[in-house]
Every structure is written in structure tokens, then in C-alpha cells.
N, C-alpha and C positions, 0 to 999 in steps of 0.2 A: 217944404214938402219933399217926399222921398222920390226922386226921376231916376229911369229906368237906369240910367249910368252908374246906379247905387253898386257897392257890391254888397255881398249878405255878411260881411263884417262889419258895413255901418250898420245895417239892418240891427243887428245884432247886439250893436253898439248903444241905439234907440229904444232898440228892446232892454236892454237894463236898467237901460238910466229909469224905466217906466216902475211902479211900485210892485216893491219884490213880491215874487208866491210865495217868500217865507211868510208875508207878512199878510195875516188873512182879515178881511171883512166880510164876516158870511152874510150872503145876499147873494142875489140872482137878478137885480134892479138895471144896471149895469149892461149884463150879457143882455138881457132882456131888451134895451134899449138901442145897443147895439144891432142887434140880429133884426130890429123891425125896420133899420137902419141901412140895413144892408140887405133889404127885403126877404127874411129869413131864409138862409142858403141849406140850415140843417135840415130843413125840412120838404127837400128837393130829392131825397132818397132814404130809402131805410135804413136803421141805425142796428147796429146790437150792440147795446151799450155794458159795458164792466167795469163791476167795484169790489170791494172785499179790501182785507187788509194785506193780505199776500197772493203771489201769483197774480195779479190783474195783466202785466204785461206779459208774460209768459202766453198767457191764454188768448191774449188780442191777439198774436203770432200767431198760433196754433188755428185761431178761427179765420186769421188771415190766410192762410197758408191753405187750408181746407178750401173757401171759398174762391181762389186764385186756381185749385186745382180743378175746379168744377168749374172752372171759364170765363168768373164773372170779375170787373175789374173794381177793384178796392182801395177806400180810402183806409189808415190807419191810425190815428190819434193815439201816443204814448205819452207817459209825463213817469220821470226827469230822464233825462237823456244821458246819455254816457259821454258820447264825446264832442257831439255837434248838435246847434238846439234842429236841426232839418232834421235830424233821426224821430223827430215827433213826431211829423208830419208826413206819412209813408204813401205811396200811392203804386198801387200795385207789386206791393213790396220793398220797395225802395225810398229812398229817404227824397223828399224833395230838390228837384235840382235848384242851385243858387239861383237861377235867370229865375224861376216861377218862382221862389222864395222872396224874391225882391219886390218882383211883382203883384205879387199876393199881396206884401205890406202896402203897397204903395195903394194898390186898390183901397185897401181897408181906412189906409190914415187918414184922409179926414172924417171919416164916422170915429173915430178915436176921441181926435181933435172936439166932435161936437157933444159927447158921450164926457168927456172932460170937463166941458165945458158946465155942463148940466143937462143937455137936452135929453128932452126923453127922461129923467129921472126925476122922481117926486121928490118933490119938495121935501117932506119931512127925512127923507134916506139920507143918511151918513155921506157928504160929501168925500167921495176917493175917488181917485183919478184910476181909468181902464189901467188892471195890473198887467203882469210879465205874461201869467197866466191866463188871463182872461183875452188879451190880445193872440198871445198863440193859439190858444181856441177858436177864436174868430175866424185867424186864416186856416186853420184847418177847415173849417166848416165852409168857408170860401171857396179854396183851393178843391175840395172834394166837389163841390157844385161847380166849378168850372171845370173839370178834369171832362168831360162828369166821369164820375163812378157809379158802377151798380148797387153796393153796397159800402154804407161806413160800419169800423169798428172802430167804437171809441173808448178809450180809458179814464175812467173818473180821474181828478187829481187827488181831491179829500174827499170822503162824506158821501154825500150822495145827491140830497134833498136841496141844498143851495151849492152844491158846484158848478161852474162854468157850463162846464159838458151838457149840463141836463137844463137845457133850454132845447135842446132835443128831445123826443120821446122815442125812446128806442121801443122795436117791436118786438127785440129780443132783449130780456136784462140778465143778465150773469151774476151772480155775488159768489166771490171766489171765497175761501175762509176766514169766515170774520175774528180777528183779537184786539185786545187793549194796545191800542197807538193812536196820538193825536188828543190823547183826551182832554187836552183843552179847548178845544172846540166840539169836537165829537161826545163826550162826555167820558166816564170813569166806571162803569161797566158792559160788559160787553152788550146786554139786552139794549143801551140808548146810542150804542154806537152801529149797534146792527137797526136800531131805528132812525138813525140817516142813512147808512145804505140802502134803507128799504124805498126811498122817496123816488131811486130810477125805477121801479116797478112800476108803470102806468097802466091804468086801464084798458084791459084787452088785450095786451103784451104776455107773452109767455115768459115764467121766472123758471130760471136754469141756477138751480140752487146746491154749491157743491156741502159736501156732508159739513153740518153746523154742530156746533155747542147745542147743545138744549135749548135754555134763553135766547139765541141768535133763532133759530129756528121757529120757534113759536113767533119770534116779531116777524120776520120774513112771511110767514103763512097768513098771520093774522093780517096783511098789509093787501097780498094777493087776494083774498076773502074780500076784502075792502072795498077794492078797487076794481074787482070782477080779471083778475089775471089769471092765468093756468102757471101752477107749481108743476114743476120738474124735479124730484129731489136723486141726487146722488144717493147711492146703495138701494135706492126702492123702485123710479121709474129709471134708472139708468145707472150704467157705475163699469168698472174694469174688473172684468171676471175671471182674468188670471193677469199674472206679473212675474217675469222670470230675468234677472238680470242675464245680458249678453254681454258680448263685444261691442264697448264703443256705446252703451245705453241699456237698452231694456225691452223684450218681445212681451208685448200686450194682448190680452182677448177683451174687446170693449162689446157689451151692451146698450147699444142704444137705444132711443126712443124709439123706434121702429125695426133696428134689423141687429143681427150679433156680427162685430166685425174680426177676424182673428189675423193671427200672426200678423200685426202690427208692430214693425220697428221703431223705436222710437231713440233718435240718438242724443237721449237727456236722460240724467240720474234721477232718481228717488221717486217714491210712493208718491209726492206730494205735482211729482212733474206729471205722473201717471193721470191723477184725477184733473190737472188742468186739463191734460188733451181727452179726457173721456167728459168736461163740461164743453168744451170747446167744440165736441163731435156732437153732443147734445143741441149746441143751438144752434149748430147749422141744420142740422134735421128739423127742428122747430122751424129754422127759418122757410124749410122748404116745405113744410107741412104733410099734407099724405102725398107729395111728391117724391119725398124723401128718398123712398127706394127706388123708386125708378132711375133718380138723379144720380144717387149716391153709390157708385158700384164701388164692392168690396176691394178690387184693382187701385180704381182711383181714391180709395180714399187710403192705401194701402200705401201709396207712390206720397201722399200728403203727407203723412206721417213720417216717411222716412228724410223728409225734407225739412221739418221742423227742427228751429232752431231757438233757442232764446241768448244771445250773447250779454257777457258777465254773470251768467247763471251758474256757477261751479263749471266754468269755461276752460278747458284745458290750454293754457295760452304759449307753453313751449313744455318739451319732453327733457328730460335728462340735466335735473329734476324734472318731476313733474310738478308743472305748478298751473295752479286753479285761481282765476279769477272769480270774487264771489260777490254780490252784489247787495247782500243782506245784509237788514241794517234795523232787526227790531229783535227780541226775542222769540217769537214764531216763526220767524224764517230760521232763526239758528238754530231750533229745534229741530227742524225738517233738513237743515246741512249739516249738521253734526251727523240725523242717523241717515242720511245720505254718503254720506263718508264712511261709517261702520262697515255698510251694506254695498258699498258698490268697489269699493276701493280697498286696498291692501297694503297700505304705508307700513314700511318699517319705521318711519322715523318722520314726521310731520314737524312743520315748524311753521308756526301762523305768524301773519304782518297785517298788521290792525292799527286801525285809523274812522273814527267815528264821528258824524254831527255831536256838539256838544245838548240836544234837547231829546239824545234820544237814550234808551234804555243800554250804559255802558255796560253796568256790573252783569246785567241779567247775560245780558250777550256771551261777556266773557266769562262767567259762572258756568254755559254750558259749552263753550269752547274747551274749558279748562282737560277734560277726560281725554279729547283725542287731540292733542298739542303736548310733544313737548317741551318748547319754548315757544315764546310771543316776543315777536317784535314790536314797540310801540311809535308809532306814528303820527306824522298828519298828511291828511290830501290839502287841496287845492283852494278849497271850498275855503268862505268867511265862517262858515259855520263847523267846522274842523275844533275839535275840544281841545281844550288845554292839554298839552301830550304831559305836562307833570303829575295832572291828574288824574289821566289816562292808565298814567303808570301805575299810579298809587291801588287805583281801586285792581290791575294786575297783580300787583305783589300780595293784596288780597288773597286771591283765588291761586297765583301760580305757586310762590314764594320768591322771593326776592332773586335766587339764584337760577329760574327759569323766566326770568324777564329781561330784555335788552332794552333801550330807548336809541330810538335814531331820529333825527325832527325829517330827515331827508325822505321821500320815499323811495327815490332809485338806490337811497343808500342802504333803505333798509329793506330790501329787497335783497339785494347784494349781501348784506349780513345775514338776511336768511337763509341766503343760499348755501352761503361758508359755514352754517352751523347745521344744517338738514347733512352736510357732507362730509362732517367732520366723525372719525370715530371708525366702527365697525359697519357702518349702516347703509353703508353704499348705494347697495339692491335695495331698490322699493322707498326712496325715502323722495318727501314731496315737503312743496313749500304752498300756504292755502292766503291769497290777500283778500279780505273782508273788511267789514262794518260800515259800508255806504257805499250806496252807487257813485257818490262823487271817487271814491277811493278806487273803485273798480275801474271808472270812467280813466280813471290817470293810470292806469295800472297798463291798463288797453293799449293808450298812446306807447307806453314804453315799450312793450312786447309788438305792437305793431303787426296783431295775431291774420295769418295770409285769410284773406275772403274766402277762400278756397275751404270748404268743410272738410275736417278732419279723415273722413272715410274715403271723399274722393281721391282718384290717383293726378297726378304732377300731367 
């Protein structure tokens, strides 16, 4: 057993050796058994829990940040992490420290030990030992009940309806924009994939639903109907009623459920950052109900907003180049960074460094990279799950041509060759280097740049 002398590298260490979250068993039997185990800790305070296919973490922030600014102290639950797995685990905004990190586990392991074992789970259920993910769940759920917090945010991992997370019933559920990813477990269109998201929607919960697909929409509403939830939908009971790029982000006028909030700073790019923090400002208002206004003054929720961050989001991680850490890693996010790049930025001369899981959408990715790049580095990160970089290439010379693609297997190398090629030429003024296609990729990107805590607006 784990004693407090631990440090959170063995911790860490235990934690992998445990069955990976790449590797899913969908079931809730498990957590379930767990959590009775540990006399259900999630259910010692209110949840608002968030799923979707993009934005989920972004928007945990944003409703952290919001809730932190109105007084109340908070758990955070994020999944995958950038560059330590503690950055899961937030508590009052900050990542958990190593001593309660260790601790946490230590508490937990032997309900692991017996949940392993079999106890608590039925007989006929797929004998799998608690995973990577389902144990960091745990201590989250732990660690927030011993803190205590006033309120949790938690981020689904997959799905919605057998994810870890949702042995909680959050009182808030969020679905950020549902698209095609995961479909082999989630399914292979968007209507059966937005009907596992729809399963954190519990009865009597308010659903904070950002603008859907058609299909995504109607399973969402029919689920609410169901289950007796209250819908909230983006562009109808709430949404961002102006949008004006500035300095360093973007000045907002948000619509809320109860009041209009304006000249909102927000120092994050694009459209799609916009509707996180105006779903984000939706369910803290739901959270507080017709208290809302009273609670919620335009000042303070004005000061929240200018303090919201999401790191490896189109992160600007050093100047001269400019270069962006970027964190996407499907085709709807690349959608939303490409015309986030159009629209906020002004490269004379971009040069992208790309490195992607091998199970996820390569070509689509780089298909809409291809307009505002003109070259690509090809890569890997860190990750076991990092693609074949020859294949990487291949499907590049695809979309680039053979003569706007480089290969580096290094990433600080190919960082470094992006730099010498964005510099090279006439292009001096304005030209930017962009690293993308996984948070594992961004997560190493971070280590190298070593970007200062200190947010970009603040002074020295």
C-alpha cells in the first residue's frame, strides 16, 4: 500500500501501470462500486457536469473562473492533461498539490484493491480491473469531498451515459458541440453520439445546450422531455449578441438567462471560445436560479471573464515568431482553428508542426490546415499513441505537395526547423509558427517553451 512518504511520481507511476483510458470497457459497474465504497463522495455537493465533442475543457474553466469569482470554492475535474496528470484534479483553480495528491491515492487504494478484486461488481460484468481513468475519477470525487468545495465542475472523458464521471448527477449538464469522434464506442453518426452525451442530463437538472446540428438537437431535447430537465439552448434562451475582435482576444455582449452582460473582455480567440464562455455564463446563472441577478453583478462577472484562460488553446507560447500552441486534435476543432486564425491573426507567413494520435482523423485535419500553412512540419510527440510520422507524411504530400512538407521525428527539432523556415525569405513582419494535432503534442510543446504563469496582458 501507498504511505504518505509516497511521492506523486510513484503515485503516477501505479497510476499507469493500472488499465489504460485508451483502452475502454463501457460500463459504469466499476465506478459504481467504487463510489459505494467510498461512501459516495460525489454526491456531498453539487456537480455541473460537461460533455460535447469540443470545448468541454475550455468551458470547465470558464465556469470555474466565474464561480471562483462569486466566492464559492471549487473542485475542477479535466481529462487529458498537458503536462502533469494533477492538472486534472483543480481545486480552487489550481492543480492539486503533490502531498494531497498522494494522499488522495492512498486513501482510495484499497477500495481499488477490492473493486479489482471483484467486490461490489456483478457477476455477469466483464471482469476489468479499476482503469487510469476511473481511479483519477475517484480521487477527484474524493479529494473535492475532503477539500470540501462548494461546488464541482466536472469534465466527461468519452460519452456521456457510461462514463466514469457520471456516477454523479450533476444539477447542471452542459453539452458543448457535439461531432463525429470516438465512433467506435459512441457510434457513427452524430444523432447516436449526441445520444450518449445526452445520458448526463438527469432528471430535474437544467440542460445548458450550446448551438447543435439538427440531429444533435432534437436527441438532446427529446432526452430533457424525458427525463423532466429544463433546456437552455444557445441563439434562443441565451447566446453572445455581439463579438468584436481586440487586443490580445475579443470584447463580448452575452445574453444571459436572466440579465445582458456587455463589454466583456475575453482574452481567447474565435467564435467558438465566444460560445463556450456565454454556455459557461448560462450555467452559472442556472446554477444560481432566480438568484442569479442579485448574485451575478455585471463588475464581477466582467473581472471573471477577463481572467479566463484555457492553456494550449491557440496559446501564444513566445513572440518573435509568434508561435501558438494548439491543442486540437479532431476535425471540428480544426475547423474552429483554422477560421480562428483567418479572423484574429494576420501571418504573413505561417508554418505549421504537426504530430497526431495514430486513431484519429489525420487527413481531415490536415485537409483543412492545408489553406492557411505554408509549409508543415511532420512530427511526433511523446505519446505511445503518436502515428507513424512516414505516414503522417504521406497523407501531407497529399494535401501540401511534396515540396511544402518537411519530416523531423524530433519535436524540438522540428520546432526549430519551423522556425528557420517561417524566417526565411521576405516575410520577416507577421510570420508565425502554429503546433497542433494533440494535446499530447501541445502538452510537450508547453514543457519546451516553458510559457511564464504570468498571463500575457499582465505587466512584469
Amino acid at each position: 500500500m501507498t504511505g504518505p512518504e509516497a511521492t506523486a511520481e510513484e503515485v503516477e507511476r501505479l497510476l499507469q501501470a493500472r488499465w489504460p483510458e485508451t483502452r475502454i470497457e463501457p460500463s459504469l459497474v466499476r465506478m459504481q462500486a467504487l463510489m459505494q465504497l467510498m461512501d459516495d463522495p460525489q454526491s456531498r455537493y453539487p456537480v455541473v457536469h460537461i460533455t460535447g465533442t469540443n470545448g468541454k475543457s475550455s468551458t470547465a474553466r470558464m465556469v470555474d473562473e466565474l464561480f471562483r469569482a462569486l466566492g464559492l470554492r471549487t473542485g475542477r475535474f479535466t481529462s487529458p492533461h498537458l503536462e502533469s496528470s494533477r492538472e486534472r484534479i483543480c481545486l480552487n483553480g489550481e492543480p492539486i498539490t503533490e502531498e494531497r495528491y498522494v494522499a488522495t491515492f492512498a486513501e482510495i487504494e484499497p477500495y481499488l484493491k477490492m473493486v479489482d478484486d471483484g467486490f461490489g461488481v456483478p457477476e455477469d460484468a466483464q471482469h476489468v480491473p479499476v482503469s487510469y481513468f476511473e481511479t483519477m475519477t475517484a480521487m477527484a470525487y474524493a479529494a473535492f469531498a475532503d477539500a470540501p468545495v462548494d461546488v464541482a465542475i466536472v469534465e466527461v472523458g468519452m460519452g456521456g451515459t457510461w462514463d466514469a464521471t457520471n456516477v454523479a448527477d450533476g444539477r447542471i449538464a452542459v453539452i458543448t458541440p457535439i461531432g463525429i469522434e470516438h465512433a467506435k464506442y459512441l457510434g457513427d453518426t452524430i444523432a447516436q453520439i449526441a445520444g450518449e452525451k445526452a445520458g448526463i442530463i438527469k432528471p430535474g437538472a437544467t440542460a445548458i445546450l450550446a448551438a447543435q446540428e439538427q440531429e444533435a438537437a432534437e436527441v438532446l431535447l427529446a432526452r430533457c422531455a424525458e427525463v423532466g430537465a429544463v433546456a437552455a439552448r444557445e441563439g434562443v434562451e441565451f447566446g453572445v449578441v455581439d463579438r468584436q475582435v481586440a487586443v490580445g482576444g475579443q470584447m463580448l455582449s452575452v445574453q444571459g438567462l436572466d440579465a445582458r452582460y456587455d463589454e466583456l473582455l475575453l482574452h481567447l480567440w474565435g467564435e467558438h471560445q465566444a460560445s463556450n464562455a456565454a454556455c459557461a455564463l448560462a450555467a452559472v446563472e442556472a446554477f444560481f436560479g432566480t438568484e442569479s441577478t442579485q448574485v451575478m453583478s455585471e463588475d464581477v462577472v466582467r473581472e471573471a471573464f477577463f481572467e479566463m484562460t484555457s492553456p494550449g488553446r491557440l496559446e501564444v507560447v513566445r513572440t518573435s515568431p509568434t508561435t501558438l500552441v494548439d491543442a486540437t486534435h479532431n476535425p471540428a476543432g480544426m475547423r474552429a482553428t483554422v477560421r480562428t486564425l483567418q479572423e484574429s491573426f494576420d501571418f504573413s507567413r505561417l508554418i505549421g508542426v504537426f504530430a497526431a494520435a495514430s486513431d484519429k482523423d489525420i487527413a481531415g485535419m490536415l485537409e483543412l490546415l492545408e489553406p492557411v500553412l505554408d509549409e508543415v512540419v511532420i512530427t511526433r510527440n511523446n505519446s505511445s499513441r503518436s502515428d507513424d510520422i512516414d505516414g503522417t507524411a504521406r497523407i501531407a504530400v497529399e494535401y501540401f505537395g511534396a515540396d511544402r512538407v518537411v519530416v523531423e521525428p524530433d519535436l524540438p527539432e522540428a520546432i526549430n526547423t519551423a522556425v528557420t523556415i517561417a524566417e526565411e525569405g521576405e516575410h520577416f513582419a507577421g510570420v508565425g509558427v502554429l503546433v497542433t494535432g494533440s494535446v499530447y503534442t501541445a502538452g510537450d510543446a508547453r514543457k519546451l517553451f516553458n510559457p511564464d504563469r504570468k498571463k500575457p496582458w499582465e505587466k512584469s
